[in-house]
PyMOL Python script that loads the backbone (N, CA, C, O; Angstrom):
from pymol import cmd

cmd.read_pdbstr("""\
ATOM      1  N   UNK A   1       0.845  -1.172   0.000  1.00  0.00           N
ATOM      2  CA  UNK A   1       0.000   0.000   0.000  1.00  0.00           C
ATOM      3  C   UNK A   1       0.893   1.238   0.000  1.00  0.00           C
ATOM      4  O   UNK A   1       2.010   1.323   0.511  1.00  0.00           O
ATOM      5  N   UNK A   2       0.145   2.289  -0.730  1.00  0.00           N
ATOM      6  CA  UNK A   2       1.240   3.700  -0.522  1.00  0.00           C
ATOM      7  C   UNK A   2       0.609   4.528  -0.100  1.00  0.00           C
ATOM      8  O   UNK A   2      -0.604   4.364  -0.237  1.00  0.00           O
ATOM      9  N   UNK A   3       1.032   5.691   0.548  1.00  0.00           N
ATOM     10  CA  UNK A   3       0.224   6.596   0.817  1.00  0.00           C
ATOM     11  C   UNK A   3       0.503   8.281   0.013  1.00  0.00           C
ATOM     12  O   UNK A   3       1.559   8.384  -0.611  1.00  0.00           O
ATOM     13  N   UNK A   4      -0.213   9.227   0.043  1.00  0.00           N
ATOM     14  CA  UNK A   4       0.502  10.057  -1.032  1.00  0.00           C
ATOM     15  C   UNK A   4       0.874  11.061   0.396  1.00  0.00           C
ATOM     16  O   UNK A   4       0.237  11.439   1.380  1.00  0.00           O
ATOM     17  N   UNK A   5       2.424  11.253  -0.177  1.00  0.00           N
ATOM     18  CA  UNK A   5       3.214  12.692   0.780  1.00  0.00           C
ATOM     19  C   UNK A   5       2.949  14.220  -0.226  1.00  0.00           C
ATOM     20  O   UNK A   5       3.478  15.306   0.007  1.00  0.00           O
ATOM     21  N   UNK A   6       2.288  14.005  -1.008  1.00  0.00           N
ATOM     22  CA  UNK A   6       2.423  15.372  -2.024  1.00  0.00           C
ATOM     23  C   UNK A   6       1.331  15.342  -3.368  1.00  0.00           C
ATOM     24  O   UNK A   6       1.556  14.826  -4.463  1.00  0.00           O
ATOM     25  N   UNK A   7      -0.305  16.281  -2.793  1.00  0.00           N
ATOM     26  CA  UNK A   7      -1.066  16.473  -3.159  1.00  0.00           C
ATOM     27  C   UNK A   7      -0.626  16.878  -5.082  1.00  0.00           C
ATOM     28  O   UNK A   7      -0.061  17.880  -5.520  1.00  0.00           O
ATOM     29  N   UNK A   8      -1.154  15.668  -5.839  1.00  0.00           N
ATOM     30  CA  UNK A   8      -0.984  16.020  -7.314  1.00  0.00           C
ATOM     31  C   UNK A   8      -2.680  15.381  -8.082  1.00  0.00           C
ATOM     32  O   UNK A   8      -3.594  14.721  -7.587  1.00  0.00           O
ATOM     33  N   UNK A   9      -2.543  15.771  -8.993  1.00  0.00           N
ATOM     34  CA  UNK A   9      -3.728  15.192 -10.510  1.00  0.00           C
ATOM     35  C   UNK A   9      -2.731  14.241 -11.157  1.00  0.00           C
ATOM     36  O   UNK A   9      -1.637  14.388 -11.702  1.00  0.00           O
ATOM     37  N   UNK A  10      -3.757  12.912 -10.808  1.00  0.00           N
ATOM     38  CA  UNK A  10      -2.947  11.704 -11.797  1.00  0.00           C
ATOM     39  C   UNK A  10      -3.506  11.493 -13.459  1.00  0.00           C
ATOM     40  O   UNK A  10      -4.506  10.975 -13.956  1.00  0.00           O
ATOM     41  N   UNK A  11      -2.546  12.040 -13.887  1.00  0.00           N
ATOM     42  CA  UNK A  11      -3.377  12.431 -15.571  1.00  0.00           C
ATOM     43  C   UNK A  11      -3.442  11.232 -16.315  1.00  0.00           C
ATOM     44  O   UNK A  11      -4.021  11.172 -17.399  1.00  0.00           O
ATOM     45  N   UNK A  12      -2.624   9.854 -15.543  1.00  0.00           N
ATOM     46  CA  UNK A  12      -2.778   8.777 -16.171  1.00  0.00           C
ATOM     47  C   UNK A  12      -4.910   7.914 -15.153  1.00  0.00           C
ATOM     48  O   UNK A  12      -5.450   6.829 -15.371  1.00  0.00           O
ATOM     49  N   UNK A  13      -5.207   8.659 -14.536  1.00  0.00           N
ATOM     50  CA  UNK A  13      -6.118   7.998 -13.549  1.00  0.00           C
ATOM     51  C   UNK A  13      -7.700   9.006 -13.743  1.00  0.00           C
ATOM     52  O   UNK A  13      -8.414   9.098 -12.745  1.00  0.00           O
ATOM     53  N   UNK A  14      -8.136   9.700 -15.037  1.00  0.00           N
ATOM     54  CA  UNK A  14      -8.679  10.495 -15.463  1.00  0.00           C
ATOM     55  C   UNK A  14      -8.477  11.837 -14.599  1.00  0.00           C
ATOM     56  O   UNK A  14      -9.441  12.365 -14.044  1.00  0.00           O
ATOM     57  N   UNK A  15      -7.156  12.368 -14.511  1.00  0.00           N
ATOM     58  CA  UNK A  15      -7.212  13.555 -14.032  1.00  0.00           C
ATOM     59  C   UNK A  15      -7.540  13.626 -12.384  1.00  0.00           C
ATOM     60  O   UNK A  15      -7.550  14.730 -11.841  1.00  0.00           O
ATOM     61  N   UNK A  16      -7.806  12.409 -11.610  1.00  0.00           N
ATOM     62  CA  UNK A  16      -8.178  12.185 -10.440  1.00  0.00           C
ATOM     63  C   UNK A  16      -6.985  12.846  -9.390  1.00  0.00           C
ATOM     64  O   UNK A  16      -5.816  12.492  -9.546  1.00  0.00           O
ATOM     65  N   UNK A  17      -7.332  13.777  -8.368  1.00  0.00           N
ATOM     66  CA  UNK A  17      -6.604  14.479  -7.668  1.00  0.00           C
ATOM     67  C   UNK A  17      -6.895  13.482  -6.516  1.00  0.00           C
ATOM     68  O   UNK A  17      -7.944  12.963  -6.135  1.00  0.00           O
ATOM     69  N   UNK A  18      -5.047  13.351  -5.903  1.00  0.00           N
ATOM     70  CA  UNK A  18      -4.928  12.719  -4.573  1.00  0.00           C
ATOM     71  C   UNK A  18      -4.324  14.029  -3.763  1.00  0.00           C
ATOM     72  O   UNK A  18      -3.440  14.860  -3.972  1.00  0.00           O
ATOM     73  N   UNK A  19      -5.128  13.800  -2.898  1.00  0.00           N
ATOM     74  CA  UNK A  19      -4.462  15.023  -1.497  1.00  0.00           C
ATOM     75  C   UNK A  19      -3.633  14.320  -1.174  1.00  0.00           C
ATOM     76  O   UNK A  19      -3.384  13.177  -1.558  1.00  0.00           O
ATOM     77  N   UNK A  20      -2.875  15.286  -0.049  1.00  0.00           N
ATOM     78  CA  UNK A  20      -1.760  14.631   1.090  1.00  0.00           C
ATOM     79  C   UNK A  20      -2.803  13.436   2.160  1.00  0.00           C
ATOM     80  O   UNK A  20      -3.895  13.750   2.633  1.00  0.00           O
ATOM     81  N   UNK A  21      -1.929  11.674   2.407  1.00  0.00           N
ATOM     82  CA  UNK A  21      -3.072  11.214   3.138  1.00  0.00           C
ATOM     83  C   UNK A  21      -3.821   9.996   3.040  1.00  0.00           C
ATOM     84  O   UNK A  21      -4.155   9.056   3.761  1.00  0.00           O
ATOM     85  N   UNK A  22      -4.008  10.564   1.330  1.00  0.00           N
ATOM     86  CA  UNK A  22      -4.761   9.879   0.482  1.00  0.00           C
ATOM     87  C   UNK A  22      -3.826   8.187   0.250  1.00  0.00           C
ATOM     88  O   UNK A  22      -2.597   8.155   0.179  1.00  0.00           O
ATOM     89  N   UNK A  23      -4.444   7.296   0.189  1.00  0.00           N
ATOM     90  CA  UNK A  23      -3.856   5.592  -0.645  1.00  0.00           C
ATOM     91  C   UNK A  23      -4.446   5.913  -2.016  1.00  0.00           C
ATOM     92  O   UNK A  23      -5.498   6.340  -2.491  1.00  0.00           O
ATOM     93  N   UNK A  24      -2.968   5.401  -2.508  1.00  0.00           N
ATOM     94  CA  UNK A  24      -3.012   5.181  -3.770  1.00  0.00           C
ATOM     95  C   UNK A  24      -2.312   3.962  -3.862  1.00  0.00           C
ATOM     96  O   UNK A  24      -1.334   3.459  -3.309  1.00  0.00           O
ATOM     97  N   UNK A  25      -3.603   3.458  -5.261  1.00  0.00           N
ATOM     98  CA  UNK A  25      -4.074   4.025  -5.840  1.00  0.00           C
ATOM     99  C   UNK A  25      -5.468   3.930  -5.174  1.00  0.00           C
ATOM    100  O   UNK A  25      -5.706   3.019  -4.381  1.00  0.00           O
ATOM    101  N   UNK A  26      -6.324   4.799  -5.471  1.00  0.00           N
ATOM    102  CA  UNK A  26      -7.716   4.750  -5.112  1.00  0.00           C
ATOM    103  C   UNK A  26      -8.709   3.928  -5.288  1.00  0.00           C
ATOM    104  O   UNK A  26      -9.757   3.810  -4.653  1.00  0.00           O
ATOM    105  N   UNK A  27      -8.310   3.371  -6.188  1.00  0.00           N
ATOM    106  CA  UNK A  27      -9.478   1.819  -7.344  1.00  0.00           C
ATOM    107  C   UNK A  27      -8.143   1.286  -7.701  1.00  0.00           C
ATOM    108  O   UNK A  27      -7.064   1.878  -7.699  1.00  0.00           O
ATOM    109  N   UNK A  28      -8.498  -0.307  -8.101  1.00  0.00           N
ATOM    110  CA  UNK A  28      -7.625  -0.886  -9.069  1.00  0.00           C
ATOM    111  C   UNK A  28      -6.461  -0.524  -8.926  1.00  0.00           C
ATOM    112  O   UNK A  28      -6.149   0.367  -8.137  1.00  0.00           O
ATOM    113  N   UNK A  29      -5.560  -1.205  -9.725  1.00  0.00           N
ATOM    114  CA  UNK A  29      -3.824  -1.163  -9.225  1.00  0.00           C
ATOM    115  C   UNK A  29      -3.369   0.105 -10.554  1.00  0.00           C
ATOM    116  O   UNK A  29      -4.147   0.621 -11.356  1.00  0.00           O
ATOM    117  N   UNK A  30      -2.280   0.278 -10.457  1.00  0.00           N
ATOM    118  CA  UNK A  30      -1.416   1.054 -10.955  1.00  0.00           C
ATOM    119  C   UNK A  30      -0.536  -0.069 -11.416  1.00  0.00           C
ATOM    120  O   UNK A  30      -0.455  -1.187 -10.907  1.00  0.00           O
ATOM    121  N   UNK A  31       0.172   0.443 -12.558  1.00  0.00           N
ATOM    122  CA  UNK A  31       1.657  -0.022 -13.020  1.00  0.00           C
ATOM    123  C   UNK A  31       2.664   0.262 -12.202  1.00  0.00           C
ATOM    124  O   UNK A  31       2.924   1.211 -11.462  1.00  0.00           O
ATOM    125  N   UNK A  32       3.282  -0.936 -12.527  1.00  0.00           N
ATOM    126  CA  UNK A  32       4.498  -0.981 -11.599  1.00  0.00           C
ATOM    127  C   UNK A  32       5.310   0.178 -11.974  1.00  0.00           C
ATOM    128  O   UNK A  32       5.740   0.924 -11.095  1.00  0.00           O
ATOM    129  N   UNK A  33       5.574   0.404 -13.333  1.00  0.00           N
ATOM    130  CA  UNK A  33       6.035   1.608 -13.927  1.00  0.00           C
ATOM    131  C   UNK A  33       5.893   2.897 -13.081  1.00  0.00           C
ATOM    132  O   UNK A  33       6.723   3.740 -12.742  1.00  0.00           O
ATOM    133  N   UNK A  34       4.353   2.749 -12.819  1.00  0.00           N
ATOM    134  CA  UNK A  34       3.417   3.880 -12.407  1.00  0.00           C
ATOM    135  C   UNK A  34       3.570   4.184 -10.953  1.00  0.00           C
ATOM    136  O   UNK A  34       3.031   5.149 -10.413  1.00  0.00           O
ATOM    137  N   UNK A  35       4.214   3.449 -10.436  1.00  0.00           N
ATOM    138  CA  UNK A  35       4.469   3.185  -9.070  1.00  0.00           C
ATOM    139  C   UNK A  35       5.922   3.870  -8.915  1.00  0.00           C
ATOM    140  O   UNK A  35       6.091   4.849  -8.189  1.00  0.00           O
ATOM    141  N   UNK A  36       6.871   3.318  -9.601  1.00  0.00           N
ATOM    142  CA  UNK A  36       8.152   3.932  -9.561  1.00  0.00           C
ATOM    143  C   UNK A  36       7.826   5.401  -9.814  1.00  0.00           C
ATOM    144  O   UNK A  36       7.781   6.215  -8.891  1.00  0.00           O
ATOM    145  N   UNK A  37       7.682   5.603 -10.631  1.00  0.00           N
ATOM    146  CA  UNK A  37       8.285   7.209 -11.327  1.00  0.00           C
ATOM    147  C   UNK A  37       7.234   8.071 -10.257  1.00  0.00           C
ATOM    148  O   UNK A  37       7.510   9.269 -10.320  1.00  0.00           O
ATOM    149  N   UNK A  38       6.437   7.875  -9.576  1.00  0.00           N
ATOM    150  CA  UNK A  38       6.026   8.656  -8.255  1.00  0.00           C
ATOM    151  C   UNK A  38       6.587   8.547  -6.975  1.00  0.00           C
ATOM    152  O   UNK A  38       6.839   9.398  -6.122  1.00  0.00           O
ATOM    153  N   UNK A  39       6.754   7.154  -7.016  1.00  0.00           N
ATOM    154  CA  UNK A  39       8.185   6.692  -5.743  1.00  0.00           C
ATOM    155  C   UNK A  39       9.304   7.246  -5.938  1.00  0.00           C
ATOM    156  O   UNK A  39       9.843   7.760  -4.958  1.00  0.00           O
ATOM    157  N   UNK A  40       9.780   7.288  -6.863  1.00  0.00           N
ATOM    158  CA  UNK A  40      11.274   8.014  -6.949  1.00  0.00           C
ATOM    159  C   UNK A  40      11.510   9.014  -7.598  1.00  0.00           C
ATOM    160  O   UNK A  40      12.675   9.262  -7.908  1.00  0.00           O
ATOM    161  N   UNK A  41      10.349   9.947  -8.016  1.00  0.00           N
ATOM    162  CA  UNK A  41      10.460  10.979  -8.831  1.00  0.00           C
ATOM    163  C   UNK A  41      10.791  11.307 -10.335  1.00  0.00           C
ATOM    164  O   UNK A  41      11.041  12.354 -10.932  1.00  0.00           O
ATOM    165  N   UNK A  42      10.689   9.948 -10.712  1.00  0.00           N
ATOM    166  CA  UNK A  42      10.948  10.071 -12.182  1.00  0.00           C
ATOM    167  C   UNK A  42       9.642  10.010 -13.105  1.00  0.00           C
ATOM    168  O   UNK A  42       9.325   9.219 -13.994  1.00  0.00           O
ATOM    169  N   UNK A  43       9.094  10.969 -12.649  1.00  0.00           N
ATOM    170  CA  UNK A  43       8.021  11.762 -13.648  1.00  0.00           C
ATOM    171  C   UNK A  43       8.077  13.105 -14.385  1.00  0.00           C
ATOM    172  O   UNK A  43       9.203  13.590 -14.501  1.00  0.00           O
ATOM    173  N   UNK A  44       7.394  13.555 -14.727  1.00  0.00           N
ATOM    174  CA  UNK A  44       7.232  14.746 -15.517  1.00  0.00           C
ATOM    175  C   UNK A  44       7.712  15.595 -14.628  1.00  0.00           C
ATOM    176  O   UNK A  44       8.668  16.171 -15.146  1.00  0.00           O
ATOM    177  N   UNK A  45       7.494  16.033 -13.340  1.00  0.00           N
ATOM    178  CA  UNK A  45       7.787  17.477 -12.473  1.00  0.00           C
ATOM    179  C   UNK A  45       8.721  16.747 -11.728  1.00  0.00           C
ATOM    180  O   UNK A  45       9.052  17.272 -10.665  1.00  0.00           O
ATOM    181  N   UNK A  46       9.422  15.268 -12.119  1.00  0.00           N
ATOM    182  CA  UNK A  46      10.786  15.312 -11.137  1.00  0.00           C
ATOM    183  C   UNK A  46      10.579  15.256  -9.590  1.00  0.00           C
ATOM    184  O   UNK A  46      11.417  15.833  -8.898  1.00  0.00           O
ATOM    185  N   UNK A  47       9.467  14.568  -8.945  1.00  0.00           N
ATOM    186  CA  UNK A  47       8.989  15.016  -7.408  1.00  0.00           C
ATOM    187  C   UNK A  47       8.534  13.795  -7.098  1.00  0.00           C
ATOM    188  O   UNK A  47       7.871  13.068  -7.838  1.00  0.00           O
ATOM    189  N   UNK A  48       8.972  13.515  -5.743  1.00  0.00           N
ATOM    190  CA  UNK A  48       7.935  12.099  -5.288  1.00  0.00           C
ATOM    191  C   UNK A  48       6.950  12.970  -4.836  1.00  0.00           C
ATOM    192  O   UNK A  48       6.773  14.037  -4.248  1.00  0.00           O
ATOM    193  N   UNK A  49       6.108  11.562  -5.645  1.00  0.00           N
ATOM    194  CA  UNK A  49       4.115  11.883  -4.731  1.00  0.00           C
ATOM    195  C   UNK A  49       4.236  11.313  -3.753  1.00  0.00           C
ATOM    196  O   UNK A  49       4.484  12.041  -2.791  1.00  0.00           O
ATOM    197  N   UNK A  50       4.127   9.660  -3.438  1.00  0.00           N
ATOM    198  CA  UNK A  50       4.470   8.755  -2.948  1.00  0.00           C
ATOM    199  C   UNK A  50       5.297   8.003  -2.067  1.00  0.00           C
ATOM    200  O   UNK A  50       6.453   7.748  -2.404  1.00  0.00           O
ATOM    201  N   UNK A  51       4.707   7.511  -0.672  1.00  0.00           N
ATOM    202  CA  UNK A  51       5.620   6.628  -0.009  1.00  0.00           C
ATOM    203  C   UNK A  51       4.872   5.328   0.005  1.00  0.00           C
ATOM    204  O   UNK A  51       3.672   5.143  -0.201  1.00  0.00           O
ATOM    205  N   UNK A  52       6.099   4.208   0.374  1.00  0.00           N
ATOM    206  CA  UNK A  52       5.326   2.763   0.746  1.00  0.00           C
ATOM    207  C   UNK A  52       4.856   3.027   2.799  1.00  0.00           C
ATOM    208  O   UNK A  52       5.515   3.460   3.744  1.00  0.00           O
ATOM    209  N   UNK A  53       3.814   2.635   2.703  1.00  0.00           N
ATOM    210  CA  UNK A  53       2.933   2.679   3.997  1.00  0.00           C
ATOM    211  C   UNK A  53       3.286   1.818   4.835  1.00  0.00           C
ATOM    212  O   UNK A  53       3.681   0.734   4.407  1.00  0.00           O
ATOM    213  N   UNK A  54       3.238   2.080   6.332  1.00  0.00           N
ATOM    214  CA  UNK A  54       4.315   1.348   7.055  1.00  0.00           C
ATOM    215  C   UNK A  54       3.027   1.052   7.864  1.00  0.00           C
ATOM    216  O   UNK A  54       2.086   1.842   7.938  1.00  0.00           O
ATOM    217  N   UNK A  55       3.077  -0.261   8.512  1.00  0.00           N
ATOM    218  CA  UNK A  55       2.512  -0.923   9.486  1.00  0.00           C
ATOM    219  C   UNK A  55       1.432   0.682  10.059  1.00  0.00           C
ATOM    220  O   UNK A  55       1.996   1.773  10.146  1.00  0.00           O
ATOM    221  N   UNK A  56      -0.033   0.536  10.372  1.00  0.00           N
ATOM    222  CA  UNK A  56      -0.394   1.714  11.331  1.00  0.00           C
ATOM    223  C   UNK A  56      -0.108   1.814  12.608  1.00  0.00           C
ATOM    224  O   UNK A  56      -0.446   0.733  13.091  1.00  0.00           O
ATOM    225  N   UNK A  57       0.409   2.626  13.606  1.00  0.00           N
ATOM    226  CA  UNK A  57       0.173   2.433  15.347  1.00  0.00           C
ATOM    227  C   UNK A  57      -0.809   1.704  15.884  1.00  0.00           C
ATOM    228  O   UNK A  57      -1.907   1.924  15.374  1.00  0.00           O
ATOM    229  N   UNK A  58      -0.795   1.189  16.440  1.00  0.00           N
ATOM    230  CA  UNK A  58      -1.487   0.916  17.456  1.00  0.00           C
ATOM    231  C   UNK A  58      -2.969   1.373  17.858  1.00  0.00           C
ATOM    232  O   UNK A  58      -3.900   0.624  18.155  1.00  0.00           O
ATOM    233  N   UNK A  59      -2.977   2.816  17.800  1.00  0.00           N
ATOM    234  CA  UNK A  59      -4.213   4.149  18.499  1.00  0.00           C
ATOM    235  C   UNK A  59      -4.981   4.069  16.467  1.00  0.00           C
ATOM    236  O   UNK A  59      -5.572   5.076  16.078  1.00  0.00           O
ATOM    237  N   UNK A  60      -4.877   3.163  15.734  1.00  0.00           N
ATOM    238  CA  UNK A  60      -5.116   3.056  14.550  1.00  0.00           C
ATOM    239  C   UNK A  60      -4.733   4.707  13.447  1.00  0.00           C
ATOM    240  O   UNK A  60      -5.426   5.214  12.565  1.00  0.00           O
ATOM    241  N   UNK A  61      -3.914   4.968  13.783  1.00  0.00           N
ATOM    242  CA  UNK A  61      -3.580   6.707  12.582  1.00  0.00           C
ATOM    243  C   UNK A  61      -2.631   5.826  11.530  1.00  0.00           C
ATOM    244  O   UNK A  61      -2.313   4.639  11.616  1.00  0.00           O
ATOM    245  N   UNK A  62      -2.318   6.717  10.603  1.00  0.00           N
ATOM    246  CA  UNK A  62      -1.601   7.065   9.856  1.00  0.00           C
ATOM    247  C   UNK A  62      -0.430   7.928   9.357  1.00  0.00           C
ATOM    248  O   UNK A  62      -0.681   8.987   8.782  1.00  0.00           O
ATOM    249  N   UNK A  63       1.018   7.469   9.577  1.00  0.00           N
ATOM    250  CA  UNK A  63       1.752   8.448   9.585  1.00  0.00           C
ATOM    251  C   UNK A  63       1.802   9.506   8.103  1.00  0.00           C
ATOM    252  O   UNK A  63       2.065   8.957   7.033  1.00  0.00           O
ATOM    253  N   UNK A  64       1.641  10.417   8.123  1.00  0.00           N
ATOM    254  CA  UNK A  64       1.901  11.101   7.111  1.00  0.00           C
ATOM    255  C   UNK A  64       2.894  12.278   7.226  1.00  0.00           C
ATOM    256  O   UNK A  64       2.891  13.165   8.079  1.00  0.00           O
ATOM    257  N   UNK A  65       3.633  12.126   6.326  1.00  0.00           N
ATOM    258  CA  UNK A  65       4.936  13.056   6.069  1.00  0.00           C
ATOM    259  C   UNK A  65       4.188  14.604   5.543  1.00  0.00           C
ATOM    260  O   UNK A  65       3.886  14.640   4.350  1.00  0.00           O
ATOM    261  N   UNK A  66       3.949  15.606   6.217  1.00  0.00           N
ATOM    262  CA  UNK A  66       3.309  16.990   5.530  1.00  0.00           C
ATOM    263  C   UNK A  66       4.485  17.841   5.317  1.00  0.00           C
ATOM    264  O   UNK A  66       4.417  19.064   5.443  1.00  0.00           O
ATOM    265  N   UNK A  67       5.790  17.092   4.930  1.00  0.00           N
ATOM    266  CA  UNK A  67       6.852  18.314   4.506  1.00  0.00           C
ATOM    267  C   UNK A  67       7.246  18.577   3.269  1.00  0.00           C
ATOM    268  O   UNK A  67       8.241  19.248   2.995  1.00  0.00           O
ATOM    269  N   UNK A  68       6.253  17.904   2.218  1.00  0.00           N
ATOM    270  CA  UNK A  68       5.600  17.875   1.310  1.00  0.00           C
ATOM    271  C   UNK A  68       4.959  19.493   0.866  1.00  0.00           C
ATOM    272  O   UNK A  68       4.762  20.241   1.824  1.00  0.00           O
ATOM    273  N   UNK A  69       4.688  19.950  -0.305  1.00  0.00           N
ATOM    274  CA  UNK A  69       3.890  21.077  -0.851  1.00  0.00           C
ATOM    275  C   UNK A  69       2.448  20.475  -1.128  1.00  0.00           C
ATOM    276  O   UNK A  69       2.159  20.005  -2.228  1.00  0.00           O
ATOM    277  N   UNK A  70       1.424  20.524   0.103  1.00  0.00           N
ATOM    278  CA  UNK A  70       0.382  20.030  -0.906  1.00  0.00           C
ATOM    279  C   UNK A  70      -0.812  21.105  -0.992  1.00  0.00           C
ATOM    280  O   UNK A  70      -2.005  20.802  -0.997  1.00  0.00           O
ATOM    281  N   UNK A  71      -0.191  22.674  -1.072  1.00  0.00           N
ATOM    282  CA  UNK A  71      -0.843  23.441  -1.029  1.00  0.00           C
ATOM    283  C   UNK A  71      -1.427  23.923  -2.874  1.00  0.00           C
ATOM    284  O   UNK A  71      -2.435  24.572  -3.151  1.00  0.00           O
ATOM    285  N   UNK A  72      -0.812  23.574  -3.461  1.00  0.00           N
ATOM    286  CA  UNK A  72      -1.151  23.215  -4.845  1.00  0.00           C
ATOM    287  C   UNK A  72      -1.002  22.349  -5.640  1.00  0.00           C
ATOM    288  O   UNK A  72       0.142  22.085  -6.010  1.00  0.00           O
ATOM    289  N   UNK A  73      -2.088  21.655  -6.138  1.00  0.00           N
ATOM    290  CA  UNK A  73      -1.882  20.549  -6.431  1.00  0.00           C
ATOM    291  C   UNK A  73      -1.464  20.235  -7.973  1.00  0.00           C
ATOM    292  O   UNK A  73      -2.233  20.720  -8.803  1.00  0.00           O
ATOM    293  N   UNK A  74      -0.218  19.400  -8.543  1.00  0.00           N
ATOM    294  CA  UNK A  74       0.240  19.876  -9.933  1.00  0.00           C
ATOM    295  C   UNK A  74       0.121  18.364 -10.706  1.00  0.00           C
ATOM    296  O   UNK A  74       0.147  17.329 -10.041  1.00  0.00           O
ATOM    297  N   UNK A  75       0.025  18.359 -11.763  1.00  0.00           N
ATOM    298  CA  UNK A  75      -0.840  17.431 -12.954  1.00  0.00           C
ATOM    299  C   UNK A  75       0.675  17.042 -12.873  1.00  0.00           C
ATOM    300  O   UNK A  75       1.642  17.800 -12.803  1.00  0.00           O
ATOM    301  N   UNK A  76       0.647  15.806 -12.899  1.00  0.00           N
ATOM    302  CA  UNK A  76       1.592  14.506 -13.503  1.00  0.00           C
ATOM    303  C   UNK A  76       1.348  13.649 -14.512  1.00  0.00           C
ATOM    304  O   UNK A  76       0.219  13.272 -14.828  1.00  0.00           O
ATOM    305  N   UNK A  77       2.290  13.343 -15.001  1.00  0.00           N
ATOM    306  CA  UNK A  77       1.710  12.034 -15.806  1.00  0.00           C
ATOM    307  C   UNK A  77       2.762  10.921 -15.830  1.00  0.00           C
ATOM    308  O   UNK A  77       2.518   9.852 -16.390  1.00  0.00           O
TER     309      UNK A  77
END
""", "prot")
cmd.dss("prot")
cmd.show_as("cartoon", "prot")
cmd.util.cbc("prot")
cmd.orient("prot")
């Protein structure tokens, strides 16, 4: 499972915007392809969206990284 660190529009997923927070993918799987180049930044704007999701606590949360820009959200593909 991943979770997104950096609010973008997945232009391969009809334009579908993930906030900071958000699992991706939302429906159905992604390419493995599709997986990397947001994991490691080898997309169009050069930026990870994406981390792999770590076990939850205990108190059931979700860690999320907000040192991330997800004050505007920018189209990838």
């Amino acid at each position: 499972m991943y979770v997104v660190i950096r609010a973008f529009r997945d232009t391969t997923d009809n334009d579908r915007l993930y906030c900071v927070g958000d699992v991706y993918p939302a429906r159905g799987k992604a390419s493995k392809k599709r997986i990397e180049e947001l994991l490691n930044g080898t997309n169009r704007n050069g930026k990870v969206y994406i981390r792999v999701e770590t076990e939850p606590a205990d108190d059931n949360t979700i860690p999320v990284d907000n040192s991330g820009d997800n004050t505007d959200p920018e189209e990838d593909q």
